[in-house]
N, C-alpha and C positions, 0 to 999 in steps of 0.2 A: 178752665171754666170755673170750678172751686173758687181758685182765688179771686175771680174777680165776683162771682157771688160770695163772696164773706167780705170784700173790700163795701158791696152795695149793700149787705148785714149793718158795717159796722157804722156806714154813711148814715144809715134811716136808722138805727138806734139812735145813736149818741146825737144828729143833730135834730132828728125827729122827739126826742124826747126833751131835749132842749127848746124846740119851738112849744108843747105843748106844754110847757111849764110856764110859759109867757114869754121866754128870751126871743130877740129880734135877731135872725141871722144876719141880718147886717155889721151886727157891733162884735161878730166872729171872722169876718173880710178883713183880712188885716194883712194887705201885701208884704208891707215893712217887714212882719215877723215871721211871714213865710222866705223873705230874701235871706234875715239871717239865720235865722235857724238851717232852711234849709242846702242856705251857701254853705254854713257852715260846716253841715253834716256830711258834703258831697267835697267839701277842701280837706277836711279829718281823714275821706277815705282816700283821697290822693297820696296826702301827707303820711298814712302809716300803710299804705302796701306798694309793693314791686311790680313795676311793671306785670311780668309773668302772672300776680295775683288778681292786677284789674283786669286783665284780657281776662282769665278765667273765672270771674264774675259775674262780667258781662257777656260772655259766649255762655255761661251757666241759664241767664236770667231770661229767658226765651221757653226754657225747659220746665219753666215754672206755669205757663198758662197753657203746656198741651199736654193732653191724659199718658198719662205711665203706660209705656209699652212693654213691660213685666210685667204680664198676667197668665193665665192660666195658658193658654192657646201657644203662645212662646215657649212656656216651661214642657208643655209638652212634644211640641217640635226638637227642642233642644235634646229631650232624652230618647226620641227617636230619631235623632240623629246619631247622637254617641252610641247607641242600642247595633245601629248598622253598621257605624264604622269598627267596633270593636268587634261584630261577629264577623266581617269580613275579615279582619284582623286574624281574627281566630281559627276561622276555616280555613282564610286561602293562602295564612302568613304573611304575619307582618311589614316584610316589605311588599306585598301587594295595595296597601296604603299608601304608596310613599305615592303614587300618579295624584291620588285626592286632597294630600295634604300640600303637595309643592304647589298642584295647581287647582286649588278648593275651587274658584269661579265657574272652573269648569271641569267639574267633577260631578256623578250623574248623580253623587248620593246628596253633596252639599247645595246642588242647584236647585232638590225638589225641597229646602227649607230657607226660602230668600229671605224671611225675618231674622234668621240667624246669619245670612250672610250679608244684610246691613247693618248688623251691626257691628264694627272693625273690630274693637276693644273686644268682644267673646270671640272671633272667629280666629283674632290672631292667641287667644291662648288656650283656645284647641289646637291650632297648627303648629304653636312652639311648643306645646308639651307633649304632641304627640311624634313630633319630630325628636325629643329627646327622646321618647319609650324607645324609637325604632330601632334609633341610633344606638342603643344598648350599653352607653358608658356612664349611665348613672345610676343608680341604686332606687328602690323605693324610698329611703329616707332623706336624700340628697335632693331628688325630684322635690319629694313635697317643702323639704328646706326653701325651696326655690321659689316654690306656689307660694308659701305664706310671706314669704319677703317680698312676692311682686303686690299681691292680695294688701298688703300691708301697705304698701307704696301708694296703690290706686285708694284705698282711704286716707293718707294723707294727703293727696293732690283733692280727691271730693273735700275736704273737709276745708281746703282754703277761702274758697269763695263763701263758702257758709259763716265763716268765724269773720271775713272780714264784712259781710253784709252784721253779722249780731253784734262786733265790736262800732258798726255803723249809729244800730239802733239803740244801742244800750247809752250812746252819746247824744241821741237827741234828746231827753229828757235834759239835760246838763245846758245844751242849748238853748231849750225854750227859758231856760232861769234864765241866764245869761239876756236872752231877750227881756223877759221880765223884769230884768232890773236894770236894762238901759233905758227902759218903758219908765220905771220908778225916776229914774233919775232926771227923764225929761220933764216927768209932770212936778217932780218935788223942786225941779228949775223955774219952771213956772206958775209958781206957789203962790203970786199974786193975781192970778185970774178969778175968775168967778167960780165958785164951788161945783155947778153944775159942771162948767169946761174940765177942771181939776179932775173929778170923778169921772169924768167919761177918757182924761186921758190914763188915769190908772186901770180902767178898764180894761183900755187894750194893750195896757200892758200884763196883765194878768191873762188875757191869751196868748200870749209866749206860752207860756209854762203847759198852757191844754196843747197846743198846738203841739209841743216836743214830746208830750205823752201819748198824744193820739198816733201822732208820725210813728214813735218806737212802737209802742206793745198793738198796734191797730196794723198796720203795712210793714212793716222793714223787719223784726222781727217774723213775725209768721213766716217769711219768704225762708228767713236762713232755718227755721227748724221744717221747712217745704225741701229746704237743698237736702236737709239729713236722710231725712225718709227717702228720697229719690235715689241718695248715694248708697243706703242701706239695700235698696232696691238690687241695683249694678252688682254689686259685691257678692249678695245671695248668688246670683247666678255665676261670680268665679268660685267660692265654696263649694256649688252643687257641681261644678265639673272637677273640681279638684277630688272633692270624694269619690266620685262616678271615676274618672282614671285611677285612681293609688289603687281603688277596690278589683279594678281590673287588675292592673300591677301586681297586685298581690294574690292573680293565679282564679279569682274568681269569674263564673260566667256571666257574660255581658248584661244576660236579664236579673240578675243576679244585683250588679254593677247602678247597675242603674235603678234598680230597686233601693241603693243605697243613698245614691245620690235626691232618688225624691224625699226621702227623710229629711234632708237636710232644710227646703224648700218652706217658708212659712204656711203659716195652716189655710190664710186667706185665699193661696192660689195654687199649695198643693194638690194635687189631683188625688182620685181614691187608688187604693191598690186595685180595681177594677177597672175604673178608667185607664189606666197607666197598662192593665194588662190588652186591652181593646187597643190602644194606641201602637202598643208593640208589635200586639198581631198584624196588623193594618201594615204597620213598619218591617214585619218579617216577610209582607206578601210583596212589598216592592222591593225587597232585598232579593225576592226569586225571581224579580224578573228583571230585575240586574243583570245578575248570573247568567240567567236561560239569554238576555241581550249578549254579553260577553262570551257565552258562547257560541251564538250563531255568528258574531264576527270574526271570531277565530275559526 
């Protein structure tokens, strides 16, 4: 919703301030140099990305007009979830995990946080790293080699669709010249019409050039520094698990653990160290009835 109010911002500025200056939006309609400019901006992004780049684009550009689902409410689902799994971890030994992790869908701890089990990208690197703790043939330093090379990887693949939308718009300005002076060239062709005609077609030739500037720095741009922040978004929450395990890894208590990992978490949806302690509790009373469930089935 943002974007499409800053897109209706930047409409009732610029053309609203153009109309009350006395310009006629009429002599701003200019099909011709919406075809090439904007052919030409959409053949440039054919011409310099891969396949693999335009699907991830356009499966990104969806993600661009619905609310960020990294907020406060996630973040703290996610740490009372690792809060459970690692106590359980810890009290009933670590292959007592191994039922939650092979089959998290239907696992009684991962089913009460369904935000966190739609989304694939977090659930699957809680279940491949906590499948390597279990497994016990990797080291705490080797693990985390491992988180920052994947961590590392998931911001190179976000960052494609982003650079190829800004190598998009930083091209339309260069366009609308290009129109501008096919515009110059047709009017300076027909150099013997009447002055009025003459001026009116340099006119819209000099809409090329508003037109490739409004397109880049007004819509196309915005979107790719829209992808960053979103990408920025994803990434936080593999940091925060990645702290939240090593901490555990490294012998410390899960409230403990997880206290580490909210550090990590920017300030706008960090929780307080009281929230976070309320959330826990809440999370330690369904962790007993867990138990007190597993044991009246046994």
């Amino acid at each position: 919703m943002l974007v499409l109010l800053g897109y209706i911002i930047v409409f009732a500025t610029v053309f609203g301030g153009f109309c009350l200056s006395g310009g006629s939006l009429g002599a701003l309609f200019q099909p011709n140099e919406l075809l090439i400019i904007g052919g030409a901006g959409v053949g440039a992004f054919f011409a310099g990305n891969n396949g693999k780049a335009i699907r991830a684009t356009v499966k990104a550009l969806p993600r661009l007009f619905r609310a960020s689902r990294y907020n406060k409410a996630l973040y703290m689902d996610l740490m009372a979830l690792m809060f459970r799994l690692l106590s359980k971890g810890r009290q009933q030994g670590q292959m007592s995990l191994e039922s939650d992790i092979e089959d998290c869908a239907n696992s009684p701890i991962f089913s009460d946080y369904p935000r966190i089990l739609a989304d694939k990208q977090l659930t699957d690197f809680i279940v491949d790293y906590m499948r390597l703790i279990l497994s016990g043939n990797l080291g705490p330093m080797e693990i985390e080699a491992l988180m920052d090379e994947e961590i590392e990887t998931c911001e190179h693949e976000n960052e494609v669709p982003a650079s190829s939308l800004n190598l998009m718009g930083d091209a339309f300005p260069a366009f609308g010249i290009v129109a501008a002076v096919m515009g110059v060239v047709n009017a300076l062709a027909s150099a013997d019409r009447p002055a009025a005609e003459l001026g009116e077609l340099i006119a819209h030739a000099m809409v090329g050039t508003f037109l490739g500037i409004l397109l880049a720095y007004g819509f196309v741009l915005p979107l790719a520094s829209l992808l960053r922040q979103k990408s920025s978004e994803s990434i936080k929450m593999m940091q925060c698990l990645k702290v939240t395990l090593l901490s555990s890894v490294h012998g410390y208590a899960p409230q403990i653990a997880v206290e580490f990992g909210r550090k990590t978490l920017f300030s706008t949806e960090r929780p307080s160290f009281l929230e976070l302690e309320e959330h826990v509790r809440n999370a330690k009373q369904l962790k007993t009835g867990d138990a007190q469930a597993e044991a009246s089935q046994g």
